[in-house]
C-alpha positions as CSV (number, residue, x, y, z in Angstrom):
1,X,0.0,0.0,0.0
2,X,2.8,2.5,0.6
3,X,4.3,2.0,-2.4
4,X,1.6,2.8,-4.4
5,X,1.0,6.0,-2.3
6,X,4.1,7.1,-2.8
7,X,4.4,6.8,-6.1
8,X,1.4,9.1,-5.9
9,X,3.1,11.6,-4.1
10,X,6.0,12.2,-6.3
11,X,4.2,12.4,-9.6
12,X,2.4,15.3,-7.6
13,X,5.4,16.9,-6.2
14,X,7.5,16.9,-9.0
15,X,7.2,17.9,-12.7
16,X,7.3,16.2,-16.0
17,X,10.9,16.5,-16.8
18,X,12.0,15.4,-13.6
19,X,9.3,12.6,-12.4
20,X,12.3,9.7,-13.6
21,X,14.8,10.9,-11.2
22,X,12.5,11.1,-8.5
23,X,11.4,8.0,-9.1
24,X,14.8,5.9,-9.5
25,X,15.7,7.8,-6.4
26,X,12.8,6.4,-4.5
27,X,13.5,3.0,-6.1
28,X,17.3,3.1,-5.1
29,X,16.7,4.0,-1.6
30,X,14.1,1.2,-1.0
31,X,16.2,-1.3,-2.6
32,X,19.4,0.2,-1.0
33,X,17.3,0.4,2.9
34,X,15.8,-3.8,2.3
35,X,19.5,-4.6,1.4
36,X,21.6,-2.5,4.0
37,X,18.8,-2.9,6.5
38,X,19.0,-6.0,7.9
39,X,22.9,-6.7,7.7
40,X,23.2,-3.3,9.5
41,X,20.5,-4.0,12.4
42,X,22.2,-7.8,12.5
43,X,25.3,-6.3,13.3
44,X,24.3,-3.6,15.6
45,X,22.4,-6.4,17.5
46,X,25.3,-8.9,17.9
47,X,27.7,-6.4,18.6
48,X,25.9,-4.1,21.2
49,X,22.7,-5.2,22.3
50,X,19.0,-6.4,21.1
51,X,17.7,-2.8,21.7
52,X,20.6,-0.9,19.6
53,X,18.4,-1.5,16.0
54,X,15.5,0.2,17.3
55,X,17.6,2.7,19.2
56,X,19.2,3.7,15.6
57,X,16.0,3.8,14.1
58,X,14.4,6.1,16.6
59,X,17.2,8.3,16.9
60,X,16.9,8.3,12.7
61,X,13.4,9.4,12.9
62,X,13.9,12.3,15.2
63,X,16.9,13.8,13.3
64,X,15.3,12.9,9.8
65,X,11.6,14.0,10.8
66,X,12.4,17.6,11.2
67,X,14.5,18.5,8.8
68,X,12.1,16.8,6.3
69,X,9.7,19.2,7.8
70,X,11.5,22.3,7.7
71,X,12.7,22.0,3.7
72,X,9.5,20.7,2.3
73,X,7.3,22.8,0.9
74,X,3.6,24.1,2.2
75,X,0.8,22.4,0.1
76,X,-0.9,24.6,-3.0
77,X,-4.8,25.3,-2.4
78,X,-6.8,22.8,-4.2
79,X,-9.9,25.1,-3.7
């Protein structure tokens, strides 16, 4: 479901000329993030402790969350 929904939201974000890039840049990261993923939360697991993966991804989230905020743009008015 996400996928599709995303998808959605780059056609709508970007325009014509630039829709591919967007695209294979969405497609490289998830590719890239179900590859380095795992081996990376395997390792910090082994090496430091079962909590460490989710550790990493919450402190990911809370840097990555507000910057997105901050540089993306305001919606246009539909109506």
């Amino acid at each position: 479901m996400m996928g599709s929904a995303s998808l959605a939201l780059l056609s709508d974000s970007f325009p014509s000329e630039l829709k591919g890039a967007a695209f294979s840049v969405r497609m490289t990261g998830f590719r890239m993030g179900s590859i380095v993923g795992p081996l990376l939360g395997g390792y910090l697991y082994s090496s430091l402790s079962p909590k460490s993966p989710f550790i990493a991804a919450a402190l990911l989230f809370f840097i990555g969350f507000p910057i997105v905020y901050l540089i993306k743009e305001k919606p246009k008015q539909l109506f």
